[in-house]
Backbone bond lengths (Angstrom), bond angles and torsions (degrees), N, CA, C in turn:
res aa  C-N    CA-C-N  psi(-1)  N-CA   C-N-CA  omega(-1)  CA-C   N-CA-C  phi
1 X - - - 1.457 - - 1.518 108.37 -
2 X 1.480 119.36 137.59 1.206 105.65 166.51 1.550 132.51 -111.35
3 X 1.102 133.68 171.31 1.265 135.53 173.52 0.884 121.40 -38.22
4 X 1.491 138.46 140.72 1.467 156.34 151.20 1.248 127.74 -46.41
5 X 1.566 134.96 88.47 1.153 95.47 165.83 1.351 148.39 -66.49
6 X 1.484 123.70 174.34 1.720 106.07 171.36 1.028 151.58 -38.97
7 X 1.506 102.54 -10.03 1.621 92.87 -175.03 1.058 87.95 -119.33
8 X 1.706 140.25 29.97 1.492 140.52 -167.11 1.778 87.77 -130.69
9 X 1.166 112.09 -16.39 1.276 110.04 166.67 1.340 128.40 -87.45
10 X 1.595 97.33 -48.08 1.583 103.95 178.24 1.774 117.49 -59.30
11 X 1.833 92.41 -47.84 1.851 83.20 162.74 1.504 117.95 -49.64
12 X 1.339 94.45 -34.96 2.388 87.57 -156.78 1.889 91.43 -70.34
13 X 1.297 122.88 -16.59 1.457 106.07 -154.95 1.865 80.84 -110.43
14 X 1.071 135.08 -11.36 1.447 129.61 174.31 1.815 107.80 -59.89
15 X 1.713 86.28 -48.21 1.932 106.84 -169.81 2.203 89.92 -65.41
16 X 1.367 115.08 -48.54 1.171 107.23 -171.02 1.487 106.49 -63.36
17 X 1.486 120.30 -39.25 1.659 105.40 -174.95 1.409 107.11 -67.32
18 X 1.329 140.14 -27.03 1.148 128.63 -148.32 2.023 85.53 -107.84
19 X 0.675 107.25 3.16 1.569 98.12 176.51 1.462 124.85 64.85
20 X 1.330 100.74 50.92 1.771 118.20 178.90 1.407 119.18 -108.45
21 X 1.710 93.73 75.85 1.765 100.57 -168.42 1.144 111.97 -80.00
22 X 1.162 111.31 3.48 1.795 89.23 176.60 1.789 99.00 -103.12
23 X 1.764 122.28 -32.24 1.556 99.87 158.86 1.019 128.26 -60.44
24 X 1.397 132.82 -18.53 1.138 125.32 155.73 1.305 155.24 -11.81
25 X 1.387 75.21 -86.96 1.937 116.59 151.21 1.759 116.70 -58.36
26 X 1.429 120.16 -53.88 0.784 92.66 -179.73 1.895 124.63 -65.09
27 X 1.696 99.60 -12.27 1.447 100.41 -148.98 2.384 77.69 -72.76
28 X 1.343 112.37 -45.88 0.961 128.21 -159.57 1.985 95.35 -58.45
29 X 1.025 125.13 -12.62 1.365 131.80 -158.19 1.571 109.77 -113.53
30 X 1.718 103.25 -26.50 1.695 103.54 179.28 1.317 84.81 -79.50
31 X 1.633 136.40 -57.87 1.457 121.47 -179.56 1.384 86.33 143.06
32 X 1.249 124.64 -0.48 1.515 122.46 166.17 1.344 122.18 -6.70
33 X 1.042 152.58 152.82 1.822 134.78 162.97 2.031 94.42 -89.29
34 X 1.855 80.28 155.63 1.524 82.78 -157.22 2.009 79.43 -133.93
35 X 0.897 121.80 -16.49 1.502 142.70 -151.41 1.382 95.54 -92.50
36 X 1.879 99.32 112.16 1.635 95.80 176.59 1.563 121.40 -106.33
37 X 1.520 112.94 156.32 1.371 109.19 -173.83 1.419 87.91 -77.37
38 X 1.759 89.11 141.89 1.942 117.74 174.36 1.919 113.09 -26.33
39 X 1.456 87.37 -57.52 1.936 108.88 -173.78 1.435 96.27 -56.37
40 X 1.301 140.84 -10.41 1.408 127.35 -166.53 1.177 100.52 -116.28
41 X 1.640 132.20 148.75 1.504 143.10 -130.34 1.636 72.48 -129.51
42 X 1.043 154.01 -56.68 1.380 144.05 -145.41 1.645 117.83 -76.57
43 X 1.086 135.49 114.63 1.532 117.23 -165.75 1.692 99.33 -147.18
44 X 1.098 104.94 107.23 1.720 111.49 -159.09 1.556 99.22 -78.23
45 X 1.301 127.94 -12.31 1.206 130.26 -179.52 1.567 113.01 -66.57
46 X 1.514 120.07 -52.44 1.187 145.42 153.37 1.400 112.57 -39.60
47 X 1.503 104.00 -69.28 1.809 92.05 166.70 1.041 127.41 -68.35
48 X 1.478 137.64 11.78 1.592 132.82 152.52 1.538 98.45 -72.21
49 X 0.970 159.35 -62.94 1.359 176.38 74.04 1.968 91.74 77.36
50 X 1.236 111.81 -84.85 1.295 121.44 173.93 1.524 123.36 -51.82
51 X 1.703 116.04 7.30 0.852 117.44 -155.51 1.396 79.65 -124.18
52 X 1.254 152.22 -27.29 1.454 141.36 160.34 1.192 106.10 112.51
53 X 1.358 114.47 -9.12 1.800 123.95 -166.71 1.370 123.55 -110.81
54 X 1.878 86.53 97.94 1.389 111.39 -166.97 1.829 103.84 -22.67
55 X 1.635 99.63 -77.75 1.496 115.70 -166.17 1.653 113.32 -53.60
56 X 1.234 128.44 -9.24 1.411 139.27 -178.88 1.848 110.03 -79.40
57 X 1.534 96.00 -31.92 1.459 112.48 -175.72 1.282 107.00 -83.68
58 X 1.574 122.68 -45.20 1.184 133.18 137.22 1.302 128.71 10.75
59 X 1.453 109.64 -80.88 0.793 148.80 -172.02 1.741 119.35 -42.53
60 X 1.826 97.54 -71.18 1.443 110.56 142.59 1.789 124.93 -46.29
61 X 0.902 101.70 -53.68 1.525 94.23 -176.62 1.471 98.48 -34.93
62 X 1.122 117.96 -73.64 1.562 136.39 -143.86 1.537 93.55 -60.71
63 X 1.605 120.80 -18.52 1.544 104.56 -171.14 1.729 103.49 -95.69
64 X 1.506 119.54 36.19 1.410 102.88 171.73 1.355 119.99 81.78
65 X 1.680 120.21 53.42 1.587 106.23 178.63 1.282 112.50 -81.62
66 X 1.403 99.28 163.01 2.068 99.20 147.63 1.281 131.49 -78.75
67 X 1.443 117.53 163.50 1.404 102.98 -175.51 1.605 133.23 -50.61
68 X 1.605 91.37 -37.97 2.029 106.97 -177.02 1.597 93.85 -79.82
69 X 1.249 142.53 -13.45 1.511 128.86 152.41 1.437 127.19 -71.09
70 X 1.340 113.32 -30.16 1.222 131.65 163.99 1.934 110.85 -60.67
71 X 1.004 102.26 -57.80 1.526 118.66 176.85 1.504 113.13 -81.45
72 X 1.214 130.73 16.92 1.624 143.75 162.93 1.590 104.38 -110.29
73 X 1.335 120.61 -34.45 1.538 125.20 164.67 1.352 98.70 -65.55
74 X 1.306 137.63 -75.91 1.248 134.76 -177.00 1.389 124.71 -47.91
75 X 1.233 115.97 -16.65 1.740 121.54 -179.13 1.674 92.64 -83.36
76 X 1.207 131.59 -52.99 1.213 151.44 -142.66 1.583 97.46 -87.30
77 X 1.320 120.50 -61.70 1.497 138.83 147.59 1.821 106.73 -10.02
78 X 1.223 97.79 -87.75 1.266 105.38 177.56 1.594 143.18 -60.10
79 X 1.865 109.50 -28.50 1.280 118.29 141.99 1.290 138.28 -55.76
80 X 1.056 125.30 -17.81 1.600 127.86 159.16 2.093 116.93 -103.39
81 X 0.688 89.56 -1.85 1.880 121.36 171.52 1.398 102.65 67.50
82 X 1.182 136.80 58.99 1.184 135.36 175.08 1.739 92.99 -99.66
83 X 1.379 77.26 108.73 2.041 96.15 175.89 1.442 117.98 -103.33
84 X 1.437 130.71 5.87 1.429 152.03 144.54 1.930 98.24 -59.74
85 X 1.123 115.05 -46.90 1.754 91.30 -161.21 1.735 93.47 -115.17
86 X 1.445 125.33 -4.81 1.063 146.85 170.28 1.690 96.79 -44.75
87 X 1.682 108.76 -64.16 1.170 135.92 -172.83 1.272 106.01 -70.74
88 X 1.278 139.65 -52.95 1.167 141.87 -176.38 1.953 102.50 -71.63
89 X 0.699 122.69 -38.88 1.672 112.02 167.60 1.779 115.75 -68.72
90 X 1.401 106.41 -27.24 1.512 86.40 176.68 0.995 112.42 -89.85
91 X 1.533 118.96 -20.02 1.675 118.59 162.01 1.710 114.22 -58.13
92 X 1.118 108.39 2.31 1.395 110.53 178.65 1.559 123.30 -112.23
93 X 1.329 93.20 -5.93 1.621 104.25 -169.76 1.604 120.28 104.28
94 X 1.409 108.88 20.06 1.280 91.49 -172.61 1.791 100.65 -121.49
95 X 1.031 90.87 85.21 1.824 117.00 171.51 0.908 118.41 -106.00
96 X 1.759 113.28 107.35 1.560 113.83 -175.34 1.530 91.74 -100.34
97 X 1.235 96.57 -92.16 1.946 91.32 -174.64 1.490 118.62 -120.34
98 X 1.375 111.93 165.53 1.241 119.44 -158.65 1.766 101.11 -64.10
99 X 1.488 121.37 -34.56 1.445 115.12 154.94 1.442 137.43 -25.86
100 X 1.456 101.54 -36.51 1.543 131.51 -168.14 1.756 105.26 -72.77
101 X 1.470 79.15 -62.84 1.809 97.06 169.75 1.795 124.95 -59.61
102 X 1.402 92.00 -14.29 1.963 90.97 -163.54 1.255 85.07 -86.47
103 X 1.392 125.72 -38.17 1.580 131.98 -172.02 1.397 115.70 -42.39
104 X 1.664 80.21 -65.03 1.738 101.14 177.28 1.360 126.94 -34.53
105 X 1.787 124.44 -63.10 1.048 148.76 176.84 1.566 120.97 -52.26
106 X 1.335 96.72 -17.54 1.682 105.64 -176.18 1.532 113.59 -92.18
């Protein structure tokens, strides 16, 4: 898959703030690129996460992350303490460090 550009991000993370899961999905389902280059601050994956919406996070899961995307939901997850998707990412594989986890559990 390749990278997103910016304005393929800023749309995908506009559709994620406003909570348009089914463009989402579909955008995530034609095969759209969703994958941002490092240098770029916008990462719609992350903003599903900040977005509180379980099924939005969902959503991503189901399209195939990597681990450090997996573990950027979970950093992000856990800084605002949402321990509903906290839980649901490490049930997914997204275990960064045992810090991450002590958080979690509390």
């Amino acid at each position: 898959m390749t990278e997103a550009s910016i304005e393929e991000l800023k749309k995908l993370a506009s559709l994620v703030r406003s909570g348009r899961l089914y463009e989402v999905r579909a955008w995530l389902v034609t095969g759209k690129p969703f994958r941002r280059n490092v240098r770029t601050r916008v990462n719609p994956i992350v903003e599903s996460v900040s977005t509180g919406f379980g099924s939005m996070v969902e959503v991503f899961l189901s399209a195939g992350l990597k681990f450090q995307e997996l573990s950027e939901m979970l950093s992000e997850a856990v800084c605002t303490h949402r321990e509903d998707l906290s839980r649901l990412l490490i049930d997914c594989g997204g275990l960064t460090t045992s810090a991450a986890t002590a958080k979690v559990s509390h």
